[in-house]
GUBA-378301 format. One line per 3 residues: number of its first residue (from 1); for each residue x, y, z of N, C-alpha, C, O. Coordinates in pm, whole numbers, plus 50000, padded with zeros to 5 digits. Example, Ala and Ser with C-alpha at 12.3 -4.5 7.8 and 13.67 -1.06 7.14 Angstrom:
BEGIN
1) 51319 49431 50780 51230 49550 50780 51320 49670 50780 51424 49668 50846; 51285 49775 50708 51367 49894 50714 51290 50003 50787 51341 50114 50804
//
This chain:
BEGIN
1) 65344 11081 56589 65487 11112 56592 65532 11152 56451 65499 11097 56346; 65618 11265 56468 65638 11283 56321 65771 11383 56299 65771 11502 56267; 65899 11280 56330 66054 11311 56369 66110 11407 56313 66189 11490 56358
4) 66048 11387 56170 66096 11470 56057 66067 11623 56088 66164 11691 56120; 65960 11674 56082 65871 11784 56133 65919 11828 56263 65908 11949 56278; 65973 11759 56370 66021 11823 56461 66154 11833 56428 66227 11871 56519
7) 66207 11808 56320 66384 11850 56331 66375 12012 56269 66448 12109 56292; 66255 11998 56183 66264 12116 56097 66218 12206 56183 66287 12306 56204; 66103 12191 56245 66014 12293 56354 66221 12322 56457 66265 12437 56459
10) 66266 12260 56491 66372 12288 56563 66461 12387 56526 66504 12473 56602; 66500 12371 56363 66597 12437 56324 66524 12560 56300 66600 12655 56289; 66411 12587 56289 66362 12673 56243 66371 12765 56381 66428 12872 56357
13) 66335 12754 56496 66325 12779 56607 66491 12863 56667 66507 12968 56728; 66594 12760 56615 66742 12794 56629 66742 12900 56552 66784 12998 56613; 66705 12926 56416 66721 13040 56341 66704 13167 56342 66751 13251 56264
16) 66607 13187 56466 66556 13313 56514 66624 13328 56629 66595 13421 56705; 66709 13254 56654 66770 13339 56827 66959 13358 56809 67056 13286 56784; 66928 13509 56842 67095 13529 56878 67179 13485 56975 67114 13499 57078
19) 67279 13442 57002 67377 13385 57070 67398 13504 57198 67480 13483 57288; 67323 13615 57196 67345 13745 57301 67235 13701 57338 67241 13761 57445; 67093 13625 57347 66959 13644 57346 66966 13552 57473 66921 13584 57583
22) 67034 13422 57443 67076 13359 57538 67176 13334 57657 67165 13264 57758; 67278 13415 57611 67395 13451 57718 67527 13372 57672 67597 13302 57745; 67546 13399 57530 67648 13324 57494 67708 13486 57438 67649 13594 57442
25) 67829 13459 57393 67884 13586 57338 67891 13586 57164 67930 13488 57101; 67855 13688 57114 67811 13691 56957 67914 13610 56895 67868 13525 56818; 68060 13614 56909 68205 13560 56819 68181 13600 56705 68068 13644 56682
28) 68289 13597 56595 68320 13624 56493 68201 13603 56395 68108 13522 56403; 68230 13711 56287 68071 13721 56215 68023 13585 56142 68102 13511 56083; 67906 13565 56152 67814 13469 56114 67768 13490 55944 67735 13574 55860
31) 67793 13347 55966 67707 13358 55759 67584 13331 55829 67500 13418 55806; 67551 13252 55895 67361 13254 55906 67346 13344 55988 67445 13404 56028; 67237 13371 56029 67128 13402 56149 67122 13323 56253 67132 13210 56206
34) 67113 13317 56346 67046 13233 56450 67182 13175 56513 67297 13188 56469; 67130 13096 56647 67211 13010 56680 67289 12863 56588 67232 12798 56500; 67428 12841 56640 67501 12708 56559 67404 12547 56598 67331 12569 56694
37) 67395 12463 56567 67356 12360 56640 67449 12330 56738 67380 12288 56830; 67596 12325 56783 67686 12281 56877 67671 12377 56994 67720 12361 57106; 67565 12518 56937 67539 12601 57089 67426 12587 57151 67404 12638 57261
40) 67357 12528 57095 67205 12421 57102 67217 12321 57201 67162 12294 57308; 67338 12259 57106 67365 12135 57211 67433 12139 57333 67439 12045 57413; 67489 12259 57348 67567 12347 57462 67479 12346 57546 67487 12253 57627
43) 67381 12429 57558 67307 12508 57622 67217 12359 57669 67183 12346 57786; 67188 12266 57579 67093 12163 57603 67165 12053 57713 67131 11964 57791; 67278 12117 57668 67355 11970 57764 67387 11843 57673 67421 11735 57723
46) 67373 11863 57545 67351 11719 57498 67499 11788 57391 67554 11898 57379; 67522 11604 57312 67625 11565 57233 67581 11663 57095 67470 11671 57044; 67685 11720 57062 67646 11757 56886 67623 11713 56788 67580 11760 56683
49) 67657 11596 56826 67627 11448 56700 67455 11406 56753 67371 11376 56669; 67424 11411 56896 67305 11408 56912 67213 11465 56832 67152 11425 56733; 67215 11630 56930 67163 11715 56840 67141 11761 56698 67044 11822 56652
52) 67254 11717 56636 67235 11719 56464 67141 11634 56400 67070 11658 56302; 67156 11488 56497 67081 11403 56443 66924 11442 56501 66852 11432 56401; 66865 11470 56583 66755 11539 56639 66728 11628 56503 66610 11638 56472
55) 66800 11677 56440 66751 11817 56337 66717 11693 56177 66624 11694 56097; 66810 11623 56186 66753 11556 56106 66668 11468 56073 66667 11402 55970; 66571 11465 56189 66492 11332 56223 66474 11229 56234 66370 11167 56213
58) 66641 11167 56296 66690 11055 56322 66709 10991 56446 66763 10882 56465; 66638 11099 56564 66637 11028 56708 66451 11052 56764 66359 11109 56705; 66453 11014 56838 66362 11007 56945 66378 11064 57024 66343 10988 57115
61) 66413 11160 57073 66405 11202 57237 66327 11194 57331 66205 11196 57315; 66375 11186 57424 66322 11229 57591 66242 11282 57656 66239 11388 57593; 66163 11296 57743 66086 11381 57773 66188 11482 57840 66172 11603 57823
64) 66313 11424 57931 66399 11537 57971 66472 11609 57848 66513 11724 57868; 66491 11551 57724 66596 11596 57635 66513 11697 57586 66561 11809 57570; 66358 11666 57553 66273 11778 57525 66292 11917 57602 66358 12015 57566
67) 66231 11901 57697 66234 11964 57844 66353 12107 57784 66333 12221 57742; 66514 12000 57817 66633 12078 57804 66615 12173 57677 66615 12296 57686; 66600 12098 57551 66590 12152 57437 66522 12262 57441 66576 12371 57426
70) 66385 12247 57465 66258 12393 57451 66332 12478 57560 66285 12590 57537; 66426 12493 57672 66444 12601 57687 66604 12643 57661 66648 12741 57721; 66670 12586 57594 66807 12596 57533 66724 12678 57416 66787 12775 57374
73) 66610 12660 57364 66570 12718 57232 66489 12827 57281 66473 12916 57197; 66422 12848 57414 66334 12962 57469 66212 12932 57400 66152 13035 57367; 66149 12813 57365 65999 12781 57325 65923 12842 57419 65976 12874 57525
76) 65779 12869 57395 65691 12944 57456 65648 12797 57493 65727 12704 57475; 65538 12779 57538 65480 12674 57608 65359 12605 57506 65310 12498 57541; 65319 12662 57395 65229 12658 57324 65371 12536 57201 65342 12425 57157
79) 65486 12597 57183 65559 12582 57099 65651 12422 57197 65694 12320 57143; 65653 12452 57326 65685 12343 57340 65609 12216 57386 65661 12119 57443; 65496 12228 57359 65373 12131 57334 65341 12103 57222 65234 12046 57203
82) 65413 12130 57134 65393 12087 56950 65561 12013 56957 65578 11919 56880; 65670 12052 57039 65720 11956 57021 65741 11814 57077 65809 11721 57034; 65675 11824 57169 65642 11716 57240 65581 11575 57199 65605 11456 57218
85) 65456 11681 57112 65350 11614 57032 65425 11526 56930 65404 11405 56926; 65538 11608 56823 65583 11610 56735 65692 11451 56782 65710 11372 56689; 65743 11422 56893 65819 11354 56919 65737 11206 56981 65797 11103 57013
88) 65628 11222 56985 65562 11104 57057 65535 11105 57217 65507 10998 57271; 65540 11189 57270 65570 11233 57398 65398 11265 57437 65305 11278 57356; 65393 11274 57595 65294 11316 57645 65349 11436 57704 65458 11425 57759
91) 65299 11534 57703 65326 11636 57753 65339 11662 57928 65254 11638 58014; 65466 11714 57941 65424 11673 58083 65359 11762 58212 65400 11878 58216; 65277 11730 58302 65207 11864 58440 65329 11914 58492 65448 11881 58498
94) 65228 12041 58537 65344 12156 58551 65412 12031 58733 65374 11928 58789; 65506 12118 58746 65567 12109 58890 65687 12023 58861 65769 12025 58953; 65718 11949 58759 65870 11870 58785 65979 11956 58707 65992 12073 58671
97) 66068 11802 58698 66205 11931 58640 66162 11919 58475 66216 12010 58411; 66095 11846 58408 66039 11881 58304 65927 11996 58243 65857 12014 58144; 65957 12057 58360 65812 12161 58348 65853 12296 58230 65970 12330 58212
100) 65745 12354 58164 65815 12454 58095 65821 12570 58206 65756 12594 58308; 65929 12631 58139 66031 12768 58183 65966 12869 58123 65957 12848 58002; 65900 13008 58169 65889 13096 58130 66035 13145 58034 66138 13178 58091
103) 66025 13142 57905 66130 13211 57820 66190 13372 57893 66308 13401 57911; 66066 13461 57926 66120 13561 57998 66196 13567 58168 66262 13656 58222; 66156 13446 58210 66216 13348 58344 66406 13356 58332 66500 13411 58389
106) 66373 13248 58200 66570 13222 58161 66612 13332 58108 66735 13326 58101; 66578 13418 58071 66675 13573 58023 66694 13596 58138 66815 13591 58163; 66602 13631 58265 66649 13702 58358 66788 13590 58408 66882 13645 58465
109) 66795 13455 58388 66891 13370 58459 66956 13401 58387 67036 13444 58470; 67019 13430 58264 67075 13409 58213 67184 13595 58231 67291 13623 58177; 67112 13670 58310 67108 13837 58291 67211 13814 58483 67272 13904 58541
112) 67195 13677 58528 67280 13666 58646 67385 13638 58646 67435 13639 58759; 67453 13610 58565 67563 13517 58533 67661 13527 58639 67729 13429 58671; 67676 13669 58707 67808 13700 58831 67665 13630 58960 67680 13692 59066
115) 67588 13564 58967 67529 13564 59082 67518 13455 59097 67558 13401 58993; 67472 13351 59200 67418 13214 59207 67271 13238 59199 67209 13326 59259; 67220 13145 59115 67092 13135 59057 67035 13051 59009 67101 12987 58926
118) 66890 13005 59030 66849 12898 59019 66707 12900 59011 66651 12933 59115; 66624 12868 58899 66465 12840 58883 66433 12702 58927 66481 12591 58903; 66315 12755 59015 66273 12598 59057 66114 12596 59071 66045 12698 59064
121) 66069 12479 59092 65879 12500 59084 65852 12538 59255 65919 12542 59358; 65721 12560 59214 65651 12569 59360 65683 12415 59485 65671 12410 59608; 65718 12327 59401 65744 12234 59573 65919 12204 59523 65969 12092 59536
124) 65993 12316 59467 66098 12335 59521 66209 12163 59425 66298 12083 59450; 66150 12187 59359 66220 12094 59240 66307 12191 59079 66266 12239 58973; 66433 12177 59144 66477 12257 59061 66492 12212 58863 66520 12103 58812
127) 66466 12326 58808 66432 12330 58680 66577 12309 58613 66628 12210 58562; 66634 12468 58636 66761 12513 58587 66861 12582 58661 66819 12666 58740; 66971 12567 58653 67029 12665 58745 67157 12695 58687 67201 12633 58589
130) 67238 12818 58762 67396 12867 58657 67473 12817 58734 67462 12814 58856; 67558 12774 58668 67746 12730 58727 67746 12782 58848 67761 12697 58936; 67729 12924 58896 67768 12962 59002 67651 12894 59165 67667 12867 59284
133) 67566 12894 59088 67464 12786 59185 67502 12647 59231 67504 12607 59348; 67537 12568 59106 67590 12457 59114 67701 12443 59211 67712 12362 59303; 67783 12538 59172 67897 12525 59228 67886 12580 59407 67952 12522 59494
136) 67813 12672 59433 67750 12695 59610 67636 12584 59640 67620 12549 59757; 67581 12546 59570 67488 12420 59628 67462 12289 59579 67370 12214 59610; 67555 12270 59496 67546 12149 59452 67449 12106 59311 67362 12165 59246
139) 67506 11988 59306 67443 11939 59227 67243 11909 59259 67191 11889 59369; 67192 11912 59161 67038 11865 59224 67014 11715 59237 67079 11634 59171; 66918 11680 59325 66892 11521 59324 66821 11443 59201 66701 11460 59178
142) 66895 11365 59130 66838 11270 59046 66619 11262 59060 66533 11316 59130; 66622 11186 58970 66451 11166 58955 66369 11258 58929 66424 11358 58884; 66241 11267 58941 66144 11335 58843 66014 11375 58944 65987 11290 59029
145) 65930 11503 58939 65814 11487 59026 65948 11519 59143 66071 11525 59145; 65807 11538 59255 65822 11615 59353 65960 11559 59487 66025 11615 59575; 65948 11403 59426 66089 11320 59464 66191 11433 59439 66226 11466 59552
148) 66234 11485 59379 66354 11529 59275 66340 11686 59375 66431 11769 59378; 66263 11695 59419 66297 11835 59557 66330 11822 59619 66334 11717 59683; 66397 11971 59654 66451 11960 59815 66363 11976 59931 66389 11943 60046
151) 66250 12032 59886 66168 11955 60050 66154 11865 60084 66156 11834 60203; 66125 11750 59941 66096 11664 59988 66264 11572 60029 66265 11504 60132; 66374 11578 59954 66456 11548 60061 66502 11583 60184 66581 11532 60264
154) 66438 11680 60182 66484 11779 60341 66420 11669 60482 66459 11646 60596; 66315 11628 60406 66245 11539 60516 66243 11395 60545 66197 11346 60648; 66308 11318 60426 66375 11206 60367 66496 11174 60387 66527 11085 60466
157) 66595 11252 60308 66738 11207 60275 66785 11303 60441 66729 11412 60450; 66875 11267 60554 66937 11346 60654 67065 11386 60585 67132 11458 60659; 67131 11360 60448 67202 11415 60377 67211 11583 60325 67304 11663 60317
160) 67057 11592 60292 66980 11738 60199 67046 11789 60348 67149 11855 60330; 67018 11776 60453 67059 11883 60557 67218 11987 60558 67237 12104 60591; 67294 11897 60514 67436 11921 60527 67454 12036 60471 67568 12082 60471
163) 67348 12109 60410 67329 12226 60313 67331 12351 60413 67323 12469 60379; 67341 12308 60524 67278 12441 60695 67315 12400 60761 67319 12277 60765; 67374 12485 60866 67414 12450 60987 67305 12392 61078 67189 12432 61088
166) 67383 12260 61160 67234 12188 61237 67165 12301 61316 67054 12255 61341; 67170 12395 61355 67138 12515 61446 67039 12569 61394 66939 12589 61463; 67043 12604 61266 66956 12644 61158 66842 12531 61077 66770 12559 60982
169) 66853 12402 61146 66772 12295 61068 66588 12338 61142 66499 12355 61059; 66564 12347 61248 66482 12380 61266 66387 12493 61221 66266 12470 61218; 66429 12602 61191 66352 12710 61091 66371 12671 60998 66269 12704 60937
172) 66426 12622 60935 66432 12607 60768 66321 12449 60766 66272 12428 60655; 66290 12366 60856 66201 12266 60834 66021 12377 60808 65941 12399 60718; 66045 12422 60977 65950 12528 60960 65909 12585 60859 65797 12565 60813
175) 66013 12679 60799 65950 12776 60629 65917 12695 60532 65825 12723 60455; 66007 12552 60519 65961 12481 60412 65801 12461 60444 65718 12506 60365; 65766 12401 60547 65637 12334 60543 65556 12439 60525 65492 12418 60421
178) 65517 12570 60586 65441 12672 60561 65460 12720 60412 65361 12738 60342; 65592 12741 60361 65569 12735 60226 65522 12656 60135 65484 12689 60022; 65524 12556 60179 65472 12423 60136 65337 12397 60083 65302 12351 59974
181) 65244 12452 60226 65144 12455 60250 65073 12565 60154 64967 12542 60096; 65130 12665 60146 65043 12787 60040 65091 12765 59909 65072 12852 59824; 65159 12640 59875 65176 12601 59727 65048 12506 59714 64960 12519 59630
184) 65054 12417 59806 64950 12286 59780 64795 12399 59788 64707 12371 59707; 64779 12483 59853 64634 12526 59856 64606 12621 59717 64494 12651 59675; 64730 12661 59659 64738 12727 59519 64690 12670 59455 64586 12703 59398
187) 64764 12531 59438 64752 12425 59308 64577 12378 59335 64493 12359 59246; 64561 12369 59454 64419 12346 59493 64373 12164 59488 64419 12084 59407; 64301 12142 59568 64249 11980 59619 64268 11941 59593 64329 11852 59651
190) 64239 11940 59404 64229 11810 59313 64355 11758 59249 64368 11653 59186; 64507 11915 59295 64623 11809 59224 64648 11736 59283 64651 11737 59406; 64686 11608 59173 64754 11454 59267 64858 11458 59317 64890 11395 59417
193) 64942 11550 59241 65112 11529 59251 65157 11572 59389 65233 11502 59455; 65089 11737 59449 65117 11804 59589 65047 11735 59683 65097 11713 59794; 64915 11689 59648 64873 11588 59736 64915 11465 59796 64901 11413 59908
196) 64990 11422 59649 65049 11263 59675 65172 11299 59799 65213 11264 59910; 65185 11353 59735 65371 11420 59824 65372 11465 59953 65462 11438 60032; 65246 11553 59986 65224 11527 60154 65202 11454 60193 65273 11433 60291
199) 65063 11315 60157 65068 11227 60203 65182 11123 60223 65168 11040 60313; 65293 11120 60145 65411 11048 60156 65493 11083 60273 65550 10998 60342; 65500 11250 60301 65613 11300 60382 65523 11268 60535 65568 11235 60644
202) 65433 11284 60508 65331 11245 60672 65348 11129 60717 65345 11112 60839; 65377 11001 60611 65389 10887 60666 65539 10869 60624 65571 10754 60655; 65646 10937 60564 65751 10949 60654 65823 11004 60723 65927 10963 60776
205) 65776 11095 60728 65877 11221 60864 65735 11240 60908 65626 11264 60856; 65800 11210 61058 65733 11277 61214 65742 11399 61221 65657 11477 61264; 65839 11420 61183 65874 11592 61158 65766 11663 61080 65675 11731 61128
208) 65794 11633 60932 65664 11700 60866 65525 11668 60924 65435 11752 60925; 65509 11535 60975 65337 11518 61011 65331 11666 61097 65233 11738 61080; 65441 11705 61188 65371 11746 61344 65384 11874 61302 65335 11944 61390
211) 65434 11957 61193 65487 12059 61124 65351 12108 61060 65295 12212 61093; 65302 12013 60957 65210 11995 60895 65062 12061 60947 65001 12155 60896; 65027 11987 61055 64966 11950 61108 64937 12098 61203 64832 12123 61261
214) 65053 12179 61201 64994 12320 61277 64924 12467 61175 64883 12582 61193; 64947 12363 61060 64860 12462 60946 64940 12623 60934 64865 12717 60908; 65066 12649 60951 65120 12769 60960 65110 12790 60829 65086 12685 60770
217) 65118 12874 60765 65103 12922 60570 65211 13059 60605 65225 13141 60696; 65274 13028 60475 65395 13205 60469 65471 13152 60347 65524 13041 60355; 65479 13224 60230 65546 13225 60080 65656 13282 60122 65684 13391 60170
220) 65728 13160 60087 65872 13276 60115 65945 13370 59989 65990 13315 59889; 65950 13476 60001 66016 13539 59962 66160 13639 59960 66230 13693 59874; 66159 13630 60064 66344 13659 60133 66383 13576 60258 66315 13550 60358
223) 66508 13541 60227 66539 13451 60377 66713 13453 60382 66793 13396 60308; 66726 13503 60448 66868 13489 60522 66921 13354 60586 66901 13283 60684; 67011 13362 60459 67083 13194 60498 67227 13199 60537 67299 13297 60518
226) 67276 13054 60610 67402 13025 60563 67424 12927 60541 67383 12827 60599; 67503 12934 60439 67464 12776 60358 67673 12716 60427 67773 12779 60463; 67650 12618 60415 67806 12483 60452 67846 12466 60298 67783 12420 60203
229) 67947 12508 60307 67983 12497 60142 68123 12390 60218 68179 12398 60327; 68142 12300 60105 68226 12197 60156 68379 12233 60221 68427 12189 60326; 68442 12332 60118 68558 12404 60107 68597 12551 60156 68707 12590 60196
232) 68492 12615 60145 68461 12759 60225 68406 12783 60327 68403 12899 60369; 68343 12676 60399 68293 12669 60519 68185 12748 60496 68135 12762 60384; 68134 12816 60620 68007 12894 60615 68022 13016 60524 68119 13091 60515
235) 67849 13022 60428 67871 13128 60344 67683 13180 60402 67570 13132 60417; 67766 13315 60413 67585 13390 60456 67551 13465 60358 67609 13567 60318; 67446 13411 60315 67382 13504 60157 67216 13534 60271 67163 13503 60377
238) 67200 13614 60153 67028 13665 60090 66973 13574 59996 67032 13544 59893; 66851 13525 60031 66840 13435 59973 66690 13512 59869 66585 13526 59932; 66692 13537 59781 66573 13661 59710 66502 13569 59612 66563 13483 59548
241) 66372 13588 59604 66262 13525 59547 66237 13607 59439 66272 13725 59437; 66163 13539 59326 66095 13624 59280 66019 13519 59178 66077 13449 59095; 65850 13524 59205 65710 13444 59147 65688 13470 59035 65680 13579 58979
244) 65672 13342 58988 65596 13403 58834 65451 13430 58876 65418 13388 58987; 65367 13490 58807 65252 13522 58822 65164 13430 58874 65098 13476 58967; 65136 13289 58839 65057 13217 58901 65138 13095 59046 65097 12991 59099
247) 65277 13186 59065 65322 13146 59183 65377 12946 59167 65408 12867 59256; 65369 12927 59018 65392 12812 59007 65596 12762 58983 65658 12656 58970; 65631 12902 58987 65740 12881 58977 65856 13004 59032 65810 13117 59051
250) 65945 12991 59047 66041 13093 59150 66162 13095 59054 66200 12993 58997; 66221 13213 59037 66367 13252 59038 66462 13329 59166 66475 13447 59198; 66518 13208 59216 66639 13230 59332 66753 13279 59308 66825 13229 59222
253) 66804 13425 59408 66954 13409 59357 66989 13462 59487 66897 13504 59558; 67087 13465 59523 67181 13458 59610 67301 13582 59654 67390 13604 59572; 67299 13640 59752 67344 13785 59740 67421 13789 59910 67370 13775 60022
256) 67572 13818 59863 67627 13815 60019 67558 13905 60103 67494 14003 60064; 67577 13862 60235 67536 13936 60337 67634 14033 60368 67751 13997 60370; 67592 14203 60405 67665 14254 60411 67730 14292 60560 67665 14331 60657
259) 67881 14272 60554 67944 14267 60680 67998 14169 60732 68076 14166 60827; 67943 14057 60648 68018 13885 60673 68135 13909 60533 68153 14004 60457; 68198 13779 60545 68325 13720 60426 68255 13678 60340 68310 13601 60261
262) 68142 13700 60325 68041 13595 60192 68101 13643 60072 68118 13571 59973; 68148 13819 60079 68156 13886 59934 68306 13797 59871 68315 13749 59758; 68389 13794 59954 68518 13724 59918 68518 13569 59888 68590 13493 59824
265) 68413 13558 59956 68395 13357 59948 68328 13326 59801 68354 13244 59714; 68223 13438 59815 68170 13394 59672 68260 13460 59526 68251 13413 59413; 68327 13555 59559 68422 13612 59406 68508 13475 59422 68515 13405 59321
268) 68564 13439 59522 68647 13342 59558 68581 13189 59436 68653 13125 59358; 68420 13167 59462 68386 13072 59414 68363 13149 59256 68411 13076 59169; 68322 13236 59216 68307 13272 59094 68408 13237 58986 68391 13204 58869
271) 68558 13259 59087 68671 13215 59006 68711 13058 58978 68773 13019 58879; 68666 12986 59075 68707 12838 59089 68606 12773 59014 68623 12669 58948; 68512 12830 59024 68365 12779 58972 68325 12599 59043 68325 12577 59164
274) 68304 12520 58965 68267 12398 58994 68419 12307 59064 68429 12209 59138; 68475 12356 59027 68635 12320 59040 68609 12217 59232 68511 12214 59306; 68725 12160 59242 68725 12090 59411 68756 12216 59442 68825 12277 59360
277) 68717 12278 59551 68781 12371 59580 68902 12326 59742 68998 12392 59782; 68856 12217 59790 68946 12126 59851 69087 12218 59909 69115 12298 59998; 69142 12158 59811 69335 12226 59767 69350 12381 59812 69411 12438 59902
280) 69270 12417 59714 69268 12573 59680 69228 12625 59816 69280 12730 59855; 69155 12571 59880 69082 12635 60038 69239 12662 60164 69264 12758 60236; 69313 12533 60143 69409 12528 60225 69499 12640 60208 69561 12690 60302
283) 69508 12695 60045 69647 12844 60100 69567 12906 60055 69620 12951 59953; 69417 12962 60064 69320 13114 60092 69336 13140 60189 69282 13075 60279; 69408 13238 60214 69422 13286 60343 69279 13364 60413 69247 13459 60341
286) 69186 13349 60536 69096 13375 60519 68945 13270 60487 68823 13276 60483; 69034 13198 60475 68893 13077 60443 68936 12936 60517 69046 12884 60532; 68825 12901 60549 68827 12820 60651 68690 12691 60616 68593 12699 60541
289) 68734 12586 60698 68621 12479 60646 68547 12449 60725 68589 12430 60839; 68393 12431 60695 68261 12474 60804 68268 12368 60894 68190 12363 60988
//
């Protein structure tokens, strides 16, 4: 461990990236280069008094605070395994929400900003996602590892459902598991983590065992949804994929369907953003609750 060395490796890292690089807006001219630390800590999610002290080699962090950090900073994966090192940390296997982010991954998220969007791994454990995601699907589930997905709450929690109309719960169990299935044969026999995680969902959903168990395989890459938004009622998007190369990770975004109210529901949510939209639903004229 060696605190000191990672505050400097940090700032040094902040010094090379523009505030346009990441999706912030340039503001008034700069005496340095690089990003501020308070847009660091922006982007990281964390306190500025945190983060300062992180630069000065006065905290310890997280394996999540890491995580946040290397891609608030766009570390390559080589770079965010020296800070890991640097912090006392074990580095962590790909597939949770600690996993590294292709740097060229978050530009493109960051290149969505009018869209709902969201990076997540191959068993569907989301990484990162924009306001406008958050705000059409919620918040993500607490915990770490393949727990912390939505397949695996899809088959667990009867809550994750409320996300689809019950009408629609049956294909969407379907695609998950076949998608499911051509992730675990990717990762191949010997990972524990996709392994562990079927064996869990087999011995608890009947559903997944009997799902499972018909060996269907299909990557999804486009799917027509409608998602139950609490306040807007039904919203019908496009739901568009797109793999990183070794298929270990996805960028989702979300695109009205054309000919439904989705285009108005979602400018509708663009403006309210995370907001209740509750109140506001009752005098939209035009919007209705699912």
């Amino acid at each position: 461990m060696d605190l000191a060395e990672l505050g400097s490796f940090l700032k040094s890292r902040r010094d090379r990236i523009r505030p346009q690089d990441v999706g912030l807006p340039a503001g008034p001219r700069r005496r340095v280069p690089g990003l501020r630390r308070e847009e660091v800590a922006q982007l990281a999610g964390a306190s500025v008094d945190y983060y300062i002290e992180l630069e000065r080699g006065g905290a310890q962090p997280s394996e999540s605070m890491l995580a946040a950090v290397a891609r608030a900073l766009r570390l390559s994966r080589d770079e965010r395994d020296h800070v890991y090192h640097l912090a006392g940390r074990p580095v962590p296997r790909p597939g949770g929400v600690t996993s590294h982010v292709h740097p060229g991954m978050l530009d493109l998220l960051d290149r969505l900003s009018g869209t709902p969007a969201r990076l997540i791994t191959d068993l569907h454990v989301v990484l990162v996602q924009n306001p406008l995601a958050a705000a059409l699907l919620g918040t993500p589930p607490p915990g770490t590892g393949p727990r912390a997905g939505f397949v695996y709450q899809w088959f667990t929690d009867p809550a994750a459902r409320d996300l689809y109309p019950p009408e629609d719960h049956d294909r969407h169990a379907e695609n998950f598991v076949a998608d499911l299935r051509a992730a675990v044969a990717r990762r191949g026999k010997h990972d524990e983590e996709s392994r562990d995680m079927v064996a869990e969902l087999q011995r608890r959903s009947p559903e997944f065992a009997e799902l499972w168990n018909r060996h269907d395989v299909s990557v999804r890459r486009m799917d027509t949804k409608r998602i139950v938004h609490p306040a807007l009622g039904i919203i019908h998007v496009n739901c568009l994929n797109l793999l990183a190369e070794d298929g270990s990770q996805r960028l989702l975004w979300f695109s009205p369907v054309p000919g439904t109210d989705a285009v108005e529901k979602l400018e509708l949510l663009s403006v309210l953003g995370t907001q209740d939209l509750a109140a506001e639903s009752d005098e939209a004229p035009g919007i209705r609750r699912g």
